[in-house]
C-alpha positions, 0 to 999 in steps of 0.5 A: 500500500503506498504510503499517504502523502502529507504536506506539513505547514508549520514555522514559529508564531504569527508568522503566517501559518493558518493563511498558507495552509489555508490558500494552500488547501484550497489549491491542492483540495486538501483538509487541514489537520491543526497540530495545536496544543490550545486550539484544540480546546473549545472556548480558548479562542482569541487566545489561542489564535484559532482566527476561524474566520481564515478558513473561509476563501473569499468566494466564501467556499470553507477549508475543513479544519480538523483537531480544533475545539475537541476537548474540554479546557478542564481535562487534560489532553495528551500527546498519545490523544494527539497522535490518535485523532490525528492518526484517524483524521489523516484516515478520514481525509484520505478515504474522501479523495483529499489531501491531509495538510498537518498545519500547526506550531506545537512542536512536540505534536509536529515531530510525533508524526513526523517521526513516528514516535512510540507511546507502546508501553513499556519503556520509554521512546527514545525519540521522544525521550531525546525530543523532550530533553531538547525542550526549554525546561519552562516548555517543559513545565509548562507541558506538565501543567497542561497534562497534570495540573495539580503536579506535585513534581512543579510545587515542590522540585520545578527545576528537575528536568528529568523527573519532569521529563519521566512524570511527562513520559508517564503521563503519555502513556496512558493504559486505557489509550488505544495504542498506535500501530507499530508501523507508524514510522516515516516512509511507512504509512506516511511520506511528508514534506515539511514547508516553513514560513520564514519571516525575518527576525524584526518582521516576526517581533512586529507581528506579535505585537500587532496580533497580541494588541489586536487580541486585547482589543477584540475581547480576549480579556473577556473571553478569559473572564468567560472561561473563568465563568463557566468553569475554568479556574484561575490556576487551570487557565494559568496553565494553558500559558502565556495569554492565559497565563497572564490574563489570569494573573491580571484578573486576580489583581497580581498585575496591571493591565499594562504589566500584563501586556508588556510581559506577555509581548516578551513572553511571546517573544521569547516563545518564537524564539524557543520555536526556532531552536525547535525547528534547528533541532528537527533539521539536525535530526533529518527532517528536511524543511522547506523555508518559504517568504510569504510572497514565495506561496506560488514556488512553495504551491510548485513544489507540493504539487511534485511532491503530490504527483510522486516526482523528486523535490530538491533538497531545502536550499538552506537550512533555518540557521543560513538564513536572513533570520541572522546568527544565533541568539541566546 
């Protein structure tokens, strides 16, 4: 059986992910499969950047988007939970003639797929297990809120990387999951090509800006006081991180709204810069990632398009760290 071919869309935040995967869906007739820890939850929408409204063209036709408002935001949802939806959507799409398009930011969802991670009892994937150790220890904490809320691990020791990383492991396997096939490896059942939204470095830090201060006046704020109406606590929203984060501290009076806005603008900041250590480190390991401008959408069209006929595609021409994105920043 030949394998599923996957276009993957992805690159750091506000880069411009959901409107290429989108413009790209509509031209290839594929679905969208969102690989995002937040948008997954119903209710977290300003916050998160769900931004419905991209996937409706301007004839006013809809590109079906998968795996966005599934869970509840007061039970945890894990990465074996991911990579079964996702399994099954990548199935469905496929059954109706269409292209599944995994587009999303969440790393840790993006490299279980590419990478065909193991959640199959027993011990420990080394390639998730290497994934994790890559990880910032604050993505690392924050992995943890979101699986395990009251964790005592980050009450008592949150600067112990390891038992972190095991308590995550733990979490992820959980033995009443229905377990993924063995034969979910890359080149087996699915074949990708990775496709990277580049923006340069001063670019990407005005978007941020711009969104986080259209958000604040679009009503985010009152989306977190709703969430908090119907439910969800202050320490479980804090959770979901940075938007969340600090629109609940701000809301229980431990900061200004000025504070708020201006540590979350760093925080967001810094969270990109983390994505691209992220996506450095996919490279390193052999996933080839093929960085596109914005303005560059007809090229990156082309080359899905070879990849989706089954003709040989180039090598990336670079790599993320030869770009204009400039030398490393610690």
């Amino acid at each position: 059986m030949n394998a599923v071919k996957i276009p993957v869309v992805t690159g750091p935040t506000a880069c411009g992910k959901t409107s290429f995967a989108v413009a790209l869906s509509a031209r290839i007739d594929g679905e969208i499969i969102s690989a995002d820890s937040r948008q997954l939850y119903r209710g977290l929408d300003i916050g998160s950047g769900k931004d419905l409204a991209e996937y409706t063209l301007p004839d006013g036709t809809a590109v079906p988007c998968h795996l966005i408002d599934i869970a509840d935001p007061n039970r945890p949802y894990n990465l074996a939970e991911f990579m079964r939806d996702c399994h099954a959507a990548v199935a469905g799409i496929h059954a109706r003639g269409k292209i599944p398009v995994l587009a999303g930011g969440t790393a840790l969802y993006l490299d279980s797929i590419l990478r065909g991670y193991s959640l199959e009892g027993g011990a420990p994937d080394p390639g998730g297990r290497e994934a994790l150790r890559s990880c910032p220890t604050e993505e690392l904490r924050e992995q943890l809120r979101r699986l395990e809320p009251d964790s005592e691990i980050l009450r008592k020791e949150p600067d112990n990387r390891p038992r972190i990383i095991r308590r995550i492991e733990m979490l992820e396997r959980p033995p009443d999951l229905p377990l993924l096939e063995k034969a979910n490896k890359p080149g087996a059942q699915y074949e990708f090509l990775v496709l990277g939204v580049l923006r340069t470095r001063a670019e990407l830090h005005r978007r941020i800006e711009t969104r986080l201060d259209a958000r604040l006046k679009e009503g985010m704020l009152d989306e977190a006081v709703r969430l908090h109406e119907q439910g969800v606590s202050w320490e479980r929203m804090e959770f979901f991180g940075l938007e969340y984060r600090y629109m609940a501290l701000h809301l229980q009076g431990k900061m200004s709204l000025q504070e708020m806005r201006d540590t979350l603008l760093a925080r967001i900041r810094q969270f990109a810069k983390r994505q691209d250590s992220w996506f450095r480190y996919m490279e390193r390991k052999g996933v080839d990632i093929h960085w596109f401008r914005p303005d560059q959408f007809e090229e990156a069209l082309e080359t899905v398009r070879k990849f989706l006929r089954g003709k040989p595609v180039e090598k990336p021409a670079f790599r993320l760290s030869e770009t204009f994105y400039g030398p490393r920043q610690n």
